[in-house]
C-alpha positions as CSV (number, residue, x, y, z in Angstrom):
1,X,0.0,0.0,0.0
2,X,2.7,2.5,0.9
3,X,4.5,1.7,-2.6
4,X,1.2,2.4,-4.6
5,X,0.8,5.4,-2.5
6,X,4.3,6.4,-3.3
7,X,3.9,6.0,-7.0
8,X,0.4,7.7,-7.0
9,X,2.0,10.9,-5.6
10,X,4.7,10.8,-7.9
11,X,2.5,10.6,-10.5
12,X,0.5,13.6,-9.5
13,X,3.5,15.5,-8.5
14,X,5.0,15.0,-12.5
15,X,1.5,16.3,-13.2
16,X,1.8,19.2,-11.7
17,X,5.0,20.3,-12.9
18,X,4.1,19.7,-16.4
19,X,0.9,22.2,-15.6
20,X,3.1,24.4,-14.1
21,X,5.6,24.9,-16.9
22,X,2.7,25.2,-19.8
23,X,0.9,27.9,-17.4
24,X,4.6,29.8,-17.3
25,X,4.9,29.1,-20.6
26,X,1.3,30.6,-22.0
27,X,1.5,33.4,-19.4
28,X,5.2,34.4,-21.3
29,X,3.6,34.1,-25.0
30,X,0.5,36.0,-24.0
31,X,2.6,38.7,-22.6
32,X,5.0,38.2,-26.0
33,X,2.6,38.4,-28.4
34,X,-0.8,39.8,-26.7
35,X,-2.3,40.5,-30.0
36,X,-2.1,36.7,-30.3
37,X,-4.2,36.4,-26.7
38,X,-7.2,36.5,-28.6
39,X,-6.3,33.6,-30.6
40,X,-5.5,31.2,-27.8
41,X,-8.8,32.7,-25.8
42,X,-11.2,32.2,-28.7
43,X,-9.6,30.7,-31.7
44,X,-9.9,27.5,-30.6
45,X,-14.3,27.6,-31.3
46,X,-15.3,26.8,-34.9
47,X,-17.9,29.7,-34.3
48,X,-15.2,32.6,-33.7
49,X,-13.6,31.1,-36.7
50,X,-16.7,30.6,-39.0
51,X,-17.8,34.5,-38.0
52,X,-14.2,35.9,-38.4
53,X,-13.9,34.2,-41.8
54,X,-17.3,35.7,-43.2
55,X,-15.8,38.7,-42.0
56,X,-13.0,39.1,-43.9
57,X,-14.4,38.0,-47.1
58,X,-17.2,40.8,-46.8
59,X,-14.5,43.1,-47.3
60,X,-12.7,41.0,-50.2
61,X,-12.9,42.8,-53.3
62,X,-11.2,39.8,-55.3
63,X,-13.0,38.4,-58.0
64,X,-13.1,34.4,-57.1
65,X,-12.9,33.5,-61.0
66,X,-9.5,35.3,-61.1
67,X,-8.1,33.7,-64.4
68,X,-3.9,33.8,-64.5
69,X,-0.9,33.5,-67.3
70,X,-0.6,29.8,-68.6
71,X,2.9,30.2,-67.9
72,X,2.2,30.7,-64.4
73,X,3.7,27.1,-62.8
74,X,0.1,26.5,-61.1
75,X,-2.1,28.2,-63.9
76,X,-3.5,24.8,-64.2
77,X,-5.1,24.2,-60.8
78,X,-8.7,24.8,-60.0
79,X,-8.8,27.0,-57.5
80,X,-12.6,27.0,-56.8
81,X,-12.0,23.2,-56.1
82,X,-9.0,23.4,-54.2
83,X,-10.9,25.6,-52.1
84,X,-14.4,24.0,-52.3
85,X,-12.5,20.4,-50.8
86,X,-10.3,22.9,-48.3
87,X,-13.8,24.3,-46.6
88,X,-15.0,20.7,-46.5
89,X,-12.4,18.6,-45.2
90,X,-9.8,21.0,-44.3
91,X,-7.2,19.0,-46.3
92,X,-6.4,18.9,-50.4
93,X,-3.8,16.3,-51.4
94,X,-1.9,16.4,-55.0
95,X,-0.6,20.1,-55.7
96,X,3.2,19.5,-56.5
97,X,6.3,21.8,-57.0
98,X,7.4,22.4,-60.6
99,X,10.6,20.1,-61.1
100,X,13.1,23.7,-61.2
101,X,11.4,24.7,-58.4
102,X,12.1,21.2,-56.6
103,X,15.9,21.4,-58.4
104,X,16.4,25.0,-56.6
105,X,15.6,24.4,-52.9
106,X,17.3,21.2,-53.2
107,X,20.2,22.9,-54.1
108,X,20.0,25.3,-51.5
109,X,19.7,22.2,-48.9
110,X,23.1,20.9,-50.0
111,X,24.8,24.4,-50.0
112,X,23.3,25.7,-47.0
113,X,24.0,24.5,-43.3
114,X,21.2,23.5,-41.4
115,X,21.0,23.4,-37.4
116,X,20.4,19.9,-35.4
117,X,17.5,20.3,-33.4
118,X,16.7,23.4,-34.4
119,X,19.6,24.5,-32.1
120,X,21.5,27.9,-33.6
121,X,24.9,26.7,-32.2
122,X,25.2,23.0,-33.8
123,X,25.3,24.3,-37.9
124,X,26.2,21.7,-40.5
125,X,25.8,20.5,-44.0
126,X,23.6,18.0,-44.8
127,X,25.6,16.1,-47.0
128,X,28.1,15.9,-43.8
129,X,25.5,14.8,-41.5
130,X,27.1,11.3,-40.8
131,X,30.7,12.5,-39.8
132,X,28.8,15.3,-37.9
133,X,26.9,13.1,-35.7
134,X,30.0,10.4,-35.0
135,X,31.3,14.3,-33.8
136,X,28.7,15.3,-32.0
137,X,28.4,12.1,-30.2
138,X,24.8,11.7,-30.4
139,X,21.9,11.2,-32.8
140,X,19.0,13.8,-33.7
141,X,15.5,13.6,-34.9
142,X,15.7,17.0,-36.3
143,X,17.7,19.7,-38.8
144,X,16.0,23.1,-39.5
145,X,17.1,25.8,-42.2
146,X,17.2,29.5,-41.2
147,X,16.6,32.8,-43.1
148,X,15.9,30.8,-45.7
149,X,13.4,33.6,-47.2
150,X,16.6,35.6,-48.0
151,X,18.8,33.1,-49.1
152,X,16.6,30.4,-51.7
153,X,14.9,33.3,-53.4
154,X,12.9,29.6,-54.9
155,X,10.8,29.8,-51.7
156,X,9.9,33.4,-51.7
157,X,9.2,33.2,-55.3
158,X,6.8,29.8,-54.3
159,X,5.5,31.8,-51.4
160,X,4.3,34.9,-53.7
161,X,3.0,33.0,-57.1
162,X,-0.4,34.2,-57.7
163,X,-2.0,31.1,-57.7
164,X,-1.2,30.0,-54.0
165,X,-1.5,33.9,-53.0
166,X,-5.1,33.5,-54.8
167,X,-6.4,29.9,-52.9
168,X,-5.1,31.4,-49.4
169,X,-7.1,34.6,-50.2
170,X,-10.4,32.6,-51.2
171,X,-9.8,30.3,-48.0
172,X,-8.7,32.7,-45.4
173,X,-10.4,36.1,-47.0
174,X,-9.5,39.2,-48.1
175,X,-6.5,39.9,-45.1
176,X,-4.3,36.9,-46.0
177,X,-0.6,37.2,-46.2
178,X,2.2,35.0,-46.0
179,X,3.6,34.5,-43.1
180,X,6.7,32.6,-43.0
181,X,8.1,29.7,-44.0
182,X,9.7,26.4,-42.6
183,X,12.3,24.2,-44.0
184,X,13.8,20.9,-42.1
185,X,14.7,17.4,-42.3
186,X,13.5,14.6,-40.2
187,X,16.2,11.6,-39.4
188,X,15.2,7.9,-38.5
189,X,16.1,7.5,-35.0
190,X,17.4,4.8,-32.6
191,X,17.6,5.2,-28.6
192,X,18.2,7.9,-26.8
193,X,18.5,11.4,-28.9
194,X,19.9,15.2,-28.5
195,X,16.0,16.7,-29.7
196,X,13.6,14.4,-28.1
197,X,11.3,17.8,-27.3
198,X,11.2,17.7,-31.4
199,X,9.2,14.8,-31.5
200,X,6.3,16.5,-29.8
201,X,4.8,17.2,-33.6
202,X,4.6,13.6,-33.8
203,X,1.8,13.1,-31.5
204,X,-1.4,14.8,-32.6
205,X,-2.1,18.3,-32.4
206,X,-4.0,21.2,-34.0
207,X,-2.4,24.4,-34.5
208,X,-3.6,28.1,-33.4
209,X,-2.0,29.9,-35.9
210,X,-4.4,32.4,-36.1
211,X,-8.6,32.8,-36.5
212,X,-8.0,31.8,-40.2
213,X,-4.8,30.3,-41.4
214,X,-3.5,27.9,-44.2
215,X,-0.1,25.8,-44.8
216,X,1.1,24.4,-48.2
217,X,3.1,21.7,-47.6
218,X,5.6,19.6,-49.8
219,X,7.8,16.6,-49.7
220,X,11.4,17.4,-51.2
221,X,12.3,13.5,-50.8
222,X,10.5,10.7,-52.0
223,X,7.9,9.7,-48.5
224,X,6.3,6.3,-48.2
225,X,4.7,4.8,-45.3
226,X,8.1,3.5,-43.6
227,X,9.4,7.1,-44.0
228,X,7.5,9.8,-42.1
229,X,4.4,10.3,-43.6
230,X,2.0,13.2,-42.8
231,X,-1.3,12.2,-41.3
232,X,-4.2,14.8,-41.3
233,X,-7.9,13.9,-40.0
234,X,-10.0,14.9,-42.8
235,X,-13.2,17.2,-41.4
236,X,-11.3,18.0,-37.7
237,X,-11.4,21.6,-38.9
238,X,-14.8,21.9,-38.5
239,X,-15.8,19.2,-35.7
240,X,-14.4,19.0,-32.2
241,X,-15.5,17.3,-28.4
242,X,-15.8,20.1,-26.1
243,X,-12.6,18.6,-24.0
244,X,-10.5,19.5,-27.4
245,X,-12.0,22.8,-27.4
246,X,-11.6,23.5,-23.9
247,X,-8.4,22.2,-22.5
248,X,-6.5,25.0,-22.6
249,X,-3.1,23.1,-20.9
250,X,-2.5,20.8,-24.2
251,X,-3.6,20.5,-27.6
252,X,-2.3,17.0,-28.3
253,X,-4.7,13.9,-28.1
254,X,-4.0,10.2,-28.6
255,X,-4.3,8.4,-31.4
256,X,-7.0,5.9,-29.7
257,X,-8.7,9.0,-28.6
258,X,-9.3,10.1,-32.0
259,X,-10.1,7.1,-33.8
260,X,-12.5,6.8,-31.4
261,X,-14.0,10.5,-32.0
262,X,-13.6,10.6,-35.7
263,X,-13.3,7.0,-37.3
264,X,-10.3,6.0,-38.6
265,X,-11.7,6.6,-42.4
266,X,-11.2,9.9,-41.7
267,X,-7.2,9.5,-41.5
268,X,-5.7,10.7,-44.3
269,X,-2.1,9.5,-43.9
270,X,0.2,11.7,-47.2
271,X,2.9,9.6,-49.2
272,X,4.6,11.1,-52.9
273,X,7.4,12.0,-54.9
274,X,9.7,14.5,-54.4
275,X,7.5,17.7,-55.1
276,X,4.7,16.1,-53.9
277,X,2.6,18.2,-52.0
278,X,-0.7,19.0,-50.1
279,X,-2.6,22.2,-48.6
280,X,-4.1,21.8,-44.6
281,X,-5.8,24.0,-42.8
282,X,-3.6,23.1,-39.2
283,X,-6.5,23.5,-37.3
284,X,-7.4,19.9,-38.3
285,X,-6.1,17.2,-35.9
286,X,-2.5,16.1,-37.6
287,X,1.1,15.0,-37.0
288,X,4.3,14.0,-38.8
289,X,5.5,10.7,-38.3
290,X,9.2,9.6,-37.6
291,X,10.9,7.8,-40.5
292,X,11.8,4.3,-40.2
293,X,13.9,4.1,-43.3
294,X,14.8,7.3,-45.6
295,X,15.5,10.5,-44.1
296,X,12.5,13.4,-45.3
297,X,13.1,16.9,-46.3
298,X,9.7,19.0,-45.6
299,X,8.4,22.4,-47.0
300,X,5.7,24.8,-45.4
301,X,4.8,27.4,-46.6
302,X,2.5,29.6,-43.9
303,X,-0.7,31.8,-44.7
304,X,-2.9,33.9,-42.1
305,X,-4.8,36.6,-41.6
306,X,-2.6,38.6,-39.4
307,X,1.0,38.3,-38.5
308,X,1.9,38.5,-34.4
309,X,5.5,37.9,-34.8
310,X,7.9,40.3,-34.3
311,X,9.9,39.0,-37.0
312,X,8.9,38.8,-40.5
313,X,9.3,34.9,-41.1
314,X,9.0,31.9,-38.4
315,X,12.6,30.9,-39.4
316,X,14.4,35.0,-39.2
317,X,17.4,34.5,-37.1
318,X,20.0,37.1,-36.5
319,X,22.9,36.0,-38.7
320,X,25.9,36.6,-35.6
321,X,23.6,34.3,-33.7
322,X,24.1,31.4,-36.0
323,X,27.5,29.0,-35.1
324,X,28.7,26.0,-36.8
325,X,29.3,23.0,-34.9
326,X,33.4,23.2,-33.9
């Protein structure tokens, strides 16, 4: 009895210091960023959403059959369908990269140092990652790329083509704008590693980007089911329980949890080609999945209606802050 009371107390005690550090943790955004204290307040209920939406768009002045150059790399797409499927299930999957679009930002990857876990002090080159983690001493789940807005003018030109500027106007309204962009790899992993707080976007979560908000996402390696797929739940935009609306410490749900809530038909798990790509709107239920096999290079590209950075881009990083590893 005294052991289960130990362990009980223990267990209520790690508890408590996990809601402890997210309360410190929200208090320091929400002074950070108060503009955003609206969005973790309220953002969270498809009716703030639903009414701040209309909103926007009553002050759109964009005509929604905007026609654009046939040499324009996504002049092709249908935009009132990519939008139409976007409002339904909050997911469209097949909208790829052009292949010298794909043949840029790859070559940026392999010029470019990228930082293990996302840390600005441990800089390498992909193509070195092997003799850097024999170095280093320890494996890593994750590399990110910084400033890369300034440095792969491929991305910014992506980020600005009339076509995607166009379906995150129609989806989010009249205010969109880009945002920022992320680029990183994710490594198959064995044991203990440097970045295990990385692997939190492996578990799934829904994102509070803003009231309205859009991501286009593409795979820059080939991803099949053994390499770290994507996995979105179709029609989570729209429909949540009232503990994922209201449980303000955590965002992240089990799996079992869900399948339970949604059906599993409604799990949309993302494989492709290299340029393969999909659009989410991040306030469906999703998560990344670690590779098992194949190492994947990922692409986002962020929309919103309002900006409450600081900083221009989510990956902006002062330059002199920015070390190489030894």
């Amino acid at each position: 009895m005294k052991k289960i009371r130990t362990s009980v107390l223990l267990i209520l005690n790690l508890i408590q210091q996990d809601v402890f550090r997210k309360i410190i943790y929200t208090v320091f955004l929400l002074f950070k960023r108060p503009q955003w204290s609206l969005v973790f307040l309220l953002g969270r209920f498809q009716l703030i959403r639903v009414l701040y939406s209309n909103l926007l768009d009553s002050f759109s002045k964009l005509e929604k059959s905007s026609r654009f150059d046939s040499s324009l790399p996504f002049s092709h797409v249908d935009i009132k369908s990519i939008v139409k499927t976007l409002q339904t299930d909050g997911i469209f999957v097949g909208f790829s990269l052009p292949q010298n679009i794909l043949e840029d930002i790859l070559n940026y990857t392999y010029h470019y140092y990228c930082f293990a876990g996302g840390r600005a002090n441990l800089g390498f080159k992909i193509l070195e990652k092997e003799r850097f983690q024999a170095e280093f001493g320890q494996s890593f789940y994750t590399a990110r790329y910084f400033n890369i807005n300034l440095d792969c003018p491929a991305i910014l030109e992506l980020a600005y083509d009339p076509v995607l500027q166009e379906i995150a106007t129609q989806y989010i309204g009249s205010a969109a704008k880009y945002t920022g962009a992320s680029l990183f790899w994710t490594f198959p992993t064995e044991g203990s590693i440097y970045d295990p707080d990385q692997q939190k976007f492996t578990k799934f979560h829904y994102d509070l980007d803003d009231f309205a908000s859009l991501r286009f996402c593409f795979y820059l390696t080939k991803v099949t089911l053994d390499d770290g797929p994507h996995i979105c739940i179709r029609g989570s935009h729209k429909r949540k329980s009232l503990f994922h609306v209201l449980n303000y410490m955590s965002r992240i749900q089990s799996e079992q949890t869900l399948i339970e809530f949604y059906g599993i038909e409604q799990f949309v798990t993302i494989i492709g080609e290299p340029g393969f790509g999909f659009i989410e709107d991040t306030f469906c239920f999703h998560k990344g999945t670690i590779p098992k096999n194949e190492s994947r290079l990922f692409l986002q590209l962020h929309f919103a209606a309002n900006r409450y950075s600081n900083t221009q881009f989510h990956d902006d990083r002062d330059p002199n802050t920015l070390k190489l590893f030894r």
